[in-house]
C-alpha positions in Angstrom: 0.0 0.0 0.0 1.1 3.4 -0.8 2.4 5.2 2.1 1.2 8.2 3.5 3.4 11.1 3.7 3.7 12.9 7.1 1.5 15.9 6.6 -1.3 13.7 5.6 -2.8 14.3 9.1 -3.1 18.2 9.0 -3.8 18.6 5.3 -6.2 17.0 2.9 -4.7 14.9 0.5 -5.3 16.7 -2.8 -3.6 19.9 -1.9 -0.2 18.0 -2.3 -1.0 14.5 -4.5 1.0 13.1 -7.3 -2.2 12.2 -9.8 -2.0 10.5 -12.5 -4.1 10.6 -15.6 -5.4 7.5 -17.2 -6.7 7.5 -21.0 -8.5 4.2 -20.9 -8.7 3.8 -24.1 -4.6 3.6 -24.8 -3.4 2.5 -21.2 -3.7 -1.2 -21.2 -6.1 -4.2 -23.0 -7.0 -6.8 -21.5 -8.9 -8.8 -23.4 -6.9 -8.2 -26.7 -9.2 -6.5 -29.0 -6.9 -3.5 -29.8 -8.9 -1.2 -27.5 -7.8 -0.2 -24.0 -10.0 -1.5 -21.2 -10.1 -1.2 -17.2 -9.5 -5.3 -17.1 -6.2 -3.6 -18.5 -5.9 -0.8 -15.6 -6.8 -3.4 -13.1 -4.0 -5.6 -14.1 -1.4 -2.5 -14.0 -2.5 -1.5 -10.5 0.6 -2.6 -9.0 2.4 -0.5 -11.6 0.6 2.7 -10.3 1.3 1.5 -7.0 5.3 1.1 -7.2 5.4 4.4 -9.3 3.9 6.0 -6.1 0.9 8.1 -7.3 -2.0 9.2 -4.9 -4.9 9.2 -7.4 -5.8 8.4 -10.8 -7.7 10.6 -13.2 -10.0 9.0 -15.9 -11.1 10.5 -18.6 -14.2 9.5 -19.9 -15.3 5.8 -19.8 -18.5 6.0 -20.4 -21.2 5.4 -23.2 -20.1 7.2 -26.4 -19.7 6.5 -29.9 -16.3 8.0 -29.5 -16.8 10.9 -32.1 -14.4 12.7 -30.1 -12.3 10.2 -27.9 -15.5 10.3 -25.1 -15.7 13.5 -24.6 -18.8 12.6 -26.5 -21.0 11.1 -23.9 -24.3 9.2 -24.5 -25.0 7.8 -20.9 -23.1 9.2 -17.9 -24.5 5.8 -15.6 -22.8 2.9 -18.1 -19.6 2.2 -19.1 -18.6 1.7 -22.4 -18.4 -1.5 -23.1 -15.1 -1.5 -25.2 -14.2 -0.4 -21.5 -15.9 -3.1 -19.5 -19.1 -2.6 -16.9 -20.1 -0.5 -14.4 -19.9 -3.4 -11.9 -16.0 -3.6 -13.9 -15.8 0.3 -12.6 -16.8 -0.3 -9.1 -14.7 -2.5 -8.5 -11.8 -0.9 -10.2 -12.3 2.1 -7.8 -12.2 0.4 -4.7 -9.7 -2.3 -5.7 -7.1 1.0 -6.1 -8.4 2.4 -2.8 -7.1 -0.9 -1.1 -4.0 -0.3 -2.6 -4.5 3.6 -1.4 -5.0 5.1 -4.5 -8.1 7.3 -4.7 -10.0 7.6 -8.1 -11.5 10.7 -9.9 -13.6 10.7 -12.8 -14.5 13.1 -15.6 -17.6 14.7 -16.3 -17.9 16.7 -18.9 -21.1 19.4 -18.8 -21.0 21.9 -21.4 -22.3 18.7 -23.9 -23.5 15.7 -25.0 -23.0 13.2 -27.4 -25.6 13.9 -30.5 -26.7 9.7 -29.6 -27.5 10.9 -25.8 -31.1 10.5 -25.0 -32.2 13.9 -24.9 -30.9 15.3 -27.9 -32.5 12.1 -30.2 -35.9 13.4 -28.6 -35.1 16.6 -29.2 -34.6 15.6 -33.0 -37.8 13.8 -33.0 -39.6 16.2 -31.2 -39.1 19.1 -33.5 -38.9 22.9 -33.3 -40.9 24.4 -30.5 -40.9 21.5 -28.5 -39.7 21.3 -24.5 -37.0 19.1 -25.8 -35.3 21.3 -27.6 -35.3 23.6 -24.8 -32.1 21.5 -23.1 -29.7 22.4 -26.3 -29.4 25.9 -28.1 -31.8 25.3 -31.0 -32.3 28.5 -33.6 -33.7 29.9 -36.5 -30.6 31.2 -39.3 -30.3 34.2 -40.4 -30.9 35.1 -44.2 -33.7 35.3 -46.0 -34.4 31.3 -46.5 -32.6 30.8 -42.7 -29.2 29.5 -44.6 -26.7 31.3 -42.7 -25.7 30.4 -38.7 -27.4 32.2 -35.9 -24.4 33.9 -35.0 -20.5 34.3 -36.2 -19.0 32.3 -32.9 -16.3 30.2 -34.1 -15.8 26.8 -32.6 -13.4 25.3 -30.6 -12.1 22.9 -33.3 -12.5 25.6 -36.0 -15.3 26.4 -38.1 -18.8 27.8 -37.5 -20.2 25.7 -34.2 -23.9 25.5 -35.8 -25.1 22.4 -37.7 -28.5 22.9 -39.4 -31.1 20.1 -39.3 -33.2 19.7 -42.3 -35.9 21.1 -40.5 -34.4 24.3 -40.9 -33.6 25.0 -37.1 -29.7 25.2 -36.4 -27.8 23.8 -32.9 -24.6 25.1 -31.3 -21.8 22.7 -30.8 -19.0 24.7 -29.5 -16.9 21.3 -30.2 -17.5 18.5 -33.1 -20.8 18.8 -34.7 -21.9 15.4 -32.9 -21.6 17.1 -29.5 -24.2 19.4 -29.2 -23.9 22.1 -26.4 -26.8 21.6 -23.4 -28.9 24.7 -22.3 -27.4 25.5 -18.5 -30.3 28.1 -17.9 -32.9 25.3 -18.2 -33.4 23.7 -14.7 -33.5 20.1 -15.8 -29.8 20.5 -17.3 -28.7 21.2 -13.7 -30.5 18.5 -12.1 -29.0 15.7 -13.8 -25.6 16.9 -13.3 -26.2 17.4 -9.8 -27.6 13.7 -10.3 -24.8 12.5 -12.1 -22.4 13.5 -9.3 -23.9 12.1 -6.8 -24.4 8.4 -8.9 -20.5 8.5 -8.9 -19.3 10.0 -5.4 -22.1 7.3 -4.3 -19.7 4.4 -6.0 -16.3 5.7 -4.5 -15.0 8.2 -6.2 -12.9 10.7 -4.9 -13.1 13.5 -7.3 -14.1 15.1 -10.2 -12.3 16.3 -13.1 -14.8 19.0 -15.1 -14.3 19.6 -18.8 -14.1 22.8 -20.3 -15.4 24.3 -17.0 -15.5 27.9 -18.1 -18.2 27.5 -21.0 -21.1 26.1 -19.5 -22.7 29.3 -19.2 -23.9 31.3 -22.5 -25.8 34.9 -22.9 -29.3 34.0 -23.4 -29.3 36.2 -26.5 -26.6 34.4 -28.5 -25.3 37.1 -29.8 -22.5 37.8 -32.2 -18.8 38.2 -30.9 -17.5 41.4 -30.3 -13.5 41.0 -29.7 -13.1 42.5 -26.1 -16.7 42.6 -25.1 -17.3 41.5 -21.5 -18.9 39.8 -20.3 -17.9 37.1 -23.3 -20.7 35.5 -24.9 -20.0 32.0 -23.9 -16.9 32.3 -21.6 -16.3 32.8 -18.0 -19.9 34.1 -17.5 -20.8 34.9 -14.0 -23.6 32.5 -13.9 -20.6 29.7 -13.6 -20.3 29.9 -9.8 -23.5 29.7 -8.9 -23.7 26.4 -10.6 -20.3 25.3 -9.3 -21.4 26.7 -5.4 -24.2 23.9 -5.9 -21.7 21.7 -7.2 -19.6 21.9 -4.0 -22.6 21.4 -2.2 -22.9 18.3 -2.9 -19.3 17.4 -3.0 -18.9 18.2 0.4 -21.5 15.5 1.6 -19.0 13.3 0.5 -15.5 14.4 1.1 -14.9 14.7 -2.7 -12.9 16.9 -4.1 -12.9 19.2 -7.7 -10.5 20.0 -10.3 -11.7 22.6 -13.4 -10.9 22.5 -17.2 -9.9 26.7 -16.5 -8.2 27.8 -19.5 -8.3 31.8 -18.6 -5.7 34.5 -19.6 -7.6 36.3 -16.5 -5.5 35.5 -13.3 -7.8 37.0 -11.1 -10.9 35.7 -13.2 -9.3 32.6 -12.5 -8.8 32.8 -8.9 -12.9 33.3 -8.6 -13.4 29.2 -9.3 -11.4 28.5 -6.4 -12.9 30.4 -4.0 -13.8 28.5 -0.8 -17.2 27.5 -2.2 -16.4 26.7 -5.3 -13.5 24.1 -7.1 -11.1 22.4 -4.9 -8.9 22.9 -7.5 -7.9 24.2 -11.5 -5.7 22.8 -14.1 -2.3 25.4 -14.4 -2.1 25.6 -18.1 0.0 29.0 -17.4 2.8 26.4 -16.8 1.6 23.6 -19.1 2.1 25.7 -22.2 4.9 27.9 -20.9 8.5 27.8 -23.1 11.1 26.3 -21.6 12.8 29.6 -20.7 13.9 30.3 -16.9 12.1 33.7 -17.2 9.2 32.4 -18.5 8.9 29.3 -15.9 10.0 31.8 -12.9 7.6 34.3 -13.9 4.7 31.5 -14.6 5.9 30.0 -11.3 5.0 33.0 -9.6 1.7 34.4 -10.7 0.7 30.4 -10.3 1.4 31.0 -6.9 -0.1 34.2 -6.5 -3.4 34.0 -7.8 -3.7 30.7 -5.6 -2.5 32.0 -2.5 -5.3 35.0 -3.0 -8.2 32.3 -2.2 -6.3 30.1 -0.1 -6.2 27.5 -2.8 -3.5 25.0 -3.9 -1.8 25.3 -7.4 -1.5 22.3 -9.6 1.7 21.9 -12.1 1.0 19.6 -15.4 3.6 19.3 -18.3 1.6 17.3 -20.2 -2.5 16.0 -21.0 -4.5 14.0 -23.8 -4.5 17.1 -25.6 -1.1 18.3 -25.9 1.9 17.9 -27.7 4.3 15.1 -25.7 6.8 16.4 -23.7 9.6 15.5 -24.9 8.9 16.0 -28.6 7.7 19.7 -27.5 11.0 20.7 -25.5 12.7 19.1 -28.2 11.9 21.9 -30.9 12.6 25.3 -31.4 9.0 27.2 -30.3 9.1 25.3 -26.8 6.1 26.6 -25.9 2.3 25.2 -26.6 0.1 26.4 -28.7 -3.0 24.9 -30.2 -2.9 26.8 -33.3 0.7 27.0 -33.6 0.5 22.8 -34.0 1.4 22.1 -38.0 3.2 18.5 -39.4 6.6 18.2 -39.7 8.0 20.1 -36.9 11.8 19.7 -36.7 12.2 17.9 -33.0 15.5 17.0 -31.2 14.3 14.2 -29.4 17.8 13.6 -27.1 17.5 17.3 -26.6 13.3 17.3 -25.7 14.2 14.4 -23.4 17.1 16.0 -21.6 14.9 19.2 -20.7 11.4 17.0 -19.8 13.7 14.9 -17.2 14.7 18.1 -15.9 11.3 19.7 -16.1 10.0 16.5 -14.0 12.2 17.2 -11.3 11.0 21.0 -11.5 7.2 20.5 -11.1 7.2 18.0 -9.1 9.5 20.0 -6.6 6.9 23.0 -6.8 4.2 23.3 -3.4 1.2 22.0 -5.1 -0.6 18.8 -6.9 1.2 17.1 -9.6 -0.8 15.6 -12.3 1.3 13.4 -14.7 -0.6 11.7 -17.6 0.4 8.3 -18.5 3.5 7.4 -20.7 5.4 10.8 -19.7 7.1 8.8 -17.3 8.6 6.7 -19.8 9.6 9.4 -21.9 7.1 8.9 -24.7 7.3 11.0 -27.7 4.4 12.4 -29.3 4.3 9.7 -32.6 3.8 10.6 -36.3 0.2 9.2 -37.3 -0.5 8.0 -41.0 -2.9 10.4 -42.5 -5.3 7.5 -43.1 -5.4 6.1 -39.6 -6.1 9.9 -37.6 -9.3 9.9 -35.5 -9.1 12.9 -34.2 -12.0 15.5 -35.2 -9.8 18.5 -34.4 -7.9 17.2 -37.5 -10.6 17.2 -39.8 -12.8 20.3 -38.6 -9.3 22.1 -39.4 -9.4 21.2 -43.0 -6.3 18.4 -42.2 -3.7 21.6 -41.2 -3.7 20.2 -37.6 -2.0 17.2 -37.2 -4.6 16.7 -34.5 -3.7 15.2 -30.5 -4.3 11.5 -31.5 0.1 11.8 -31.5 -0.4 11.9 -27.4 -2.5 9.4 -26.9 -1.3 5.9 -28.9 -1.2 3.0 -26.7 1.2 2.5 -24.0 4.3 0.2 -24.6 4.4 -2.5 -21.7 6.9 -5.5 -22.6 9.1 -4.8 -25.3 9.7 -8.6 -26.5 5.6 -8.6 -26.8 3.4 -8.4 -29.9 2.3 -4.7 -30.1 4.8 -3.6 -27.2 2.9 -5.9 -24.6 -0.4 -3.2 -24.6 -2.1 -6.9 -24.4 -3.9 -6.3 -28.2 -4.2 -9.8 -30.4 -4.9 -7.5 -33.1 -3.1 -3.9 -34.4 -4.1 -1.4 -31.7 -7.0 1.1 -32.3 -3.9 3.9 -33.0 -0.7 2.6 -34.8 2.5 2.5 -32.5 5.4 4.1 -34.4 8.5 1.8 -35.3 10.4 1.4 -32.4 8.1 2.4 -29.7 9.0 -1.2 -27.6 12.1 0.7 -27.1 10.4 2.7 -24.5 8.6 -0.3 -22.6 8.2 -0.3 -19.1 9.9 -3.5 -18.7 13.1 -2.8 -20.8 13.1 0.8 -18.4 12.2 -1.2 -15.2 15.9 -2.7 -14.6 17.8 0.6 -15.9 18.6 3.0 -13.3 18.9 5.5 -15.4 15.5 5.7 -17.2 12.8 8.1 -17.4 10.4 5.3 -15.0 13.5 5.2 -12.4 13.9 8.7 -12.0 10.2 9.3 -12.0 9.9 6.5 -9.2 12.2 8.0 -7.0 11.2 11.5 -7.9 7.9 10.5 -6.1 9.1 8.4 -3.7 11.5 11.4 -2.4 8.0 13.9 -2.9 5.8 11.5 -0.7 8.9 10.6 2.1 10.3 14.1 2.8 7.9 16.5 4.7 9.2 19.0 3.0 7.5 18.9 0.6 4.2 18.2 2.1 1.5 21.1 3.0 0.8 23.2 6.2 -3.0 23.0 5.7 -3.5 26.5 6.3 -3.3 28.5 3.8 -2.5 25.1 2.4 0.6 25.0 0.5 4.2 25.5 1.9 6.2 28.7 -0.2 9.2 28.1 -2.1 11.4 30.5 -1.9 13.6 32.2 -4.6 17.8 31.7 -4.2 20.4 33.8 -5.5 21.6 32.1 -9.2 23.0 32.9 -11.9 21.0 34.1 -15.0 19.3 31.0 -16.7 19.4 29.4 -13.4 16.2 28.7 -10.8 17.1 27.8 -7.6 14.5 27.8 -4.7 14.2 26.4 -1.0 11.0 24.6 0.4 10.8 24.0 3.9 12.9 21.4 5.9 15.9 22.3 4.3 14.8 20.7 0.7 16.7 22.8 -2.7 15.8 22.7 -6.3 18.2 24.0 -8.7 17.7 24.1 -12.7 20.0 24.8 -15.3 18.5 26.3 -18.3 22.1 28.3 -19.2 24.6 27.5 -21.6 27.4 27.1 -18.5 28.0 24.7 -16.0 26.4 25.8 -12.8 27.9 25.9 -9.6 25.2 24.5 -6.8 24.8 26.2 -3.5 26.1 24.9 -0.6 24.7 21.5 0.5 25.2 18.4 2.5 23.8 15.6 0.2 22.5 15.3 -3.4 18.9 13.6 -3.0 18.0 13.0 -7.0 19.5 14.5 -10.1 18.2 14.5 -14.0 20.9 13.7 -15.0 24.8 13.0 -14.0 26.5 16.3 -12.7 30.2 17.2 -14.4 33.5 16.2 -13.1 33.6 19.4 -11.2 30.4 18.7 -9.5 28.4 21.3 -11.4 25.2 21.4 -12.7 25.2 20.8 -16.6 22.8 22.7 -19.0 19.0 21.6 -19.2 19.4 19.7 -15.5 18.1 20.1 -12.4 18.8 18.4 -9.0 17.0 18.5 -5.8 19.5 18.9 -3.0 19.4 18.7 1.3 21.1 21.7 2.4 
């Protein structure tokens, strides 16, 4: 069983976890059909357990016809069943608790899958009709009604309205088969609030919420005006009061939140996590930061910041479903993430990308906070090349085939490399191809090197869990780094307990301050004990 780290007594568990993200669908099969399933988690449990994480985040596993990986979802109360059952689920969730590992779940409210219950009688039901009332149903403009209600512009590119040969048009800020539900109609907020309680009810400990900030939309629809406020569909004050019920019922059963937030807004931001509201919010400040020392210090500190102004504790993320790999990212020139920067043929250094991501483990997971790692960044998986004729991914197509899409992230994980399709447990080719010599990066092969991306992961989190240092206070609920002296292109903070990061981003050799014993390095310091470019170690003073 996993053990408990010292502060665990005087702070709740999530302020400082190590959580990691599972996408079912590409973590493990394990019944051979090419299609990740959670017989295939179940079996990996003791995985999770020796890389030391607190939690593990799902995304969807429910009913959908997978227009858009699950994030389409046609019954929030069955399990897909190219994952398994719900009884499959239930079990999964309390088997990992035995092994103390807590579970969150993702629910996903600003949509539905166009197959969900609701919006099939809302199509059937026709224009007019109390069914329609749950969605955003409207006339076109034009004189025959052929041109979209308004000029909003989707998340995956294009105009978000789909017209139904009734004439009547419905909003899909996503893929067309995902149309957007109507939060102002009472019934909308009942099932969520529903839906949450169905799963804290099996065991849960959490929930992950997609896209939190676009639930809300001005009644009017109107068309977008850049820099009008409040936005039409984003970060409308309505969201708290729905997310103030939320926590409500959270509460009831110790469970704990963590919001989709993507806001340039820091104090905007900071409103989610007021004491009422989200547990949590995913830090895509430092997700999609370069890797710059400037960048990362400054990122660093208005993380820090806007969390400390509502008491809250930051989370730290270098990589999700939907971006670019780590690796391949530091690996190019832009360093940074940017959904519409992402084109084919990017030039990557992939010693180089893998160099800096070791290093960039050892600086997140130093920073006071949550961790959330997704699956496969610990064994230094780069994002893979997918043949134009095997890409699943609708932001690919709704982009006219510009964006090579996020379906690079998420190919199934390589388990045994002497094993037909890298030991992911598939009889048959995998539902996404694995790249030419992707068994190079198994698990097993890494298990026995001590100088692999899993060991240093493993100890990186064995050191996080062991050391109260970097454990919480409770109150405000995060321990402070603080900033050292260092040369430019160098960070070097303290925590508390006399525990030292220092990362090299320079050109130079860096000196490291004075110390008494090296705890964990990136990589190998030089003959002169310094710290080389792109390396970090974690040091006791």
């Amino acid at each position: 069983m996993a053990a408990n780290r010292p502060s665990e007594a005087t702070a709740p568990w999530w302020r400082d976890a190590a959580i990691y993200q599972i996408y079912v669908r590409s973590f493990a099969d394990g019944d051979g059909d090419g299609t990740g399933d959670l017989a295939g988690v179940r079996a990996r449990l003791p995985y999770l357990v020796e890389l030391g994480v607190d939690a593990l985040w799902f995304t969807p596993w429910y009913l959908s016809p997978l227009a858009d990986g699950g994030y389409d979802v046609a019954d929030y109360r069955t399990i897909d069943p190219a994952f398994g059952t719900l009884a499959e689920a239930e079990k999964l969730i309390a088997e990992a608790r035995e092994l103390g590992i807590r579970t969150i779940v993702d629910i996903v409210p600003n949509h539905v899958s166009d197959q969900h219950p609701w919006f099939r009688a809302a199509l059937e039901a026709g224009s007019g009709s109390p069914e329609r009332d749950l969605f955003h149903f409207r006339k076109g403009r034009g004189a025959n009604g052929e041109i979209p209600p308004n000029d909003w512009v989707s998340e995956f590119g294009g105009t978000p309205w789909t017209r139904l040969d009734d004439g009547e048009w419905y909003l899909h800020l996503f893929a067309t088969q995902q149309p957007d539900l109507n939060w102002a109609h009472p019934a909308v907020r009942r099932e969520h609030e529903d839906v949450l309680r169905f799963w804290f009810e099996r065991g849960v400990a959490g929930v992950r919420i997609d896209s939190a900030a676009l639930l809300a939309k001005d009644p009017a629809l109107p068309d977008f005006t850049l820099g009008s406020d409040p936005h039409p569909f984003v970060d409308r004050d309505e969201l708290h009061d729905i997310y103030r019920s939320w926590r409500a019922i959270a509460d009831e059963y110790d469970g704990v939140f963590v919001g989709e937030v993507w806001l340039p807004d820091t104090e905007r931001f900071a409103r989610y996590l007021r004491p009422d509201e989200l547990h949590t919010a995913f830090n895509f400040n430092f997700l999609a930061c370069p890797w710059d020392p400037e960048k990362l210090r400054t990122a660093i500190d208005d993380t820090l910041s806007e969390h400390a102004s509502v008491g809250a504790p930051a989370t730290w993320v270098l990589c999700n479903h939907d971006v670019t790999r780590t690796v391949t990212r530091y690996g190019r020139e832009e360093t940074g993430f940017d959904f519409a920067a992402k084109t084919f043929g990017t030039p990557t250094d992939l010693a180089l990308g893998t160099r800096r991501a070791r290093a960039a483990a050892l600086l997140s997971l130093a920073l006071p906070g949550a961790a959330y790692l997704y699956q496969g960044e610990e064994l230094g998986l780069p994002e893979a090349d997918i043949p134009l004729d095997r890409i699943q991914d609708p932001m690919h197509f709704r982009k006219n085939g510009t964006d090579p899409g996020r379906d690079g992230c998420r190919v199934p994980m390589p388990w045994a490399a002497g094993e037909p399709y890298a030991g992911f447990g598939a009889n048959t080719e995998t539902w996404l191809p694995q790249p030419d010599g992707w068994s190079g990066y198994a698990a097993d092969i890494q298990n026995g090197d001590p100088d692999s991306m899993l060991s240093l992961y493993r100890e990186a989190l064995r050191l996080r869990r062991s050391e109260p240092g970097f454990g919480t206070d409770g109150e405000p609920g995060i321990r402070r780094l603080t900033w050292l002296d260092a040369p430019p292109g160098v960070l070097a903070f303290a925590r508390t307990d006399g525990l030292l990061c220092v990362v090299n981003l320079a050109a130079e050799a860096a000196e490291l301050p004075p110390h008494s014993a090296v705890l964990l390095t990136s990589g190998p310091l030089d003959e002169a004990g310094r710290l080389p470019q792109d390396t970090a170690v974690w040091l006791r003073a």
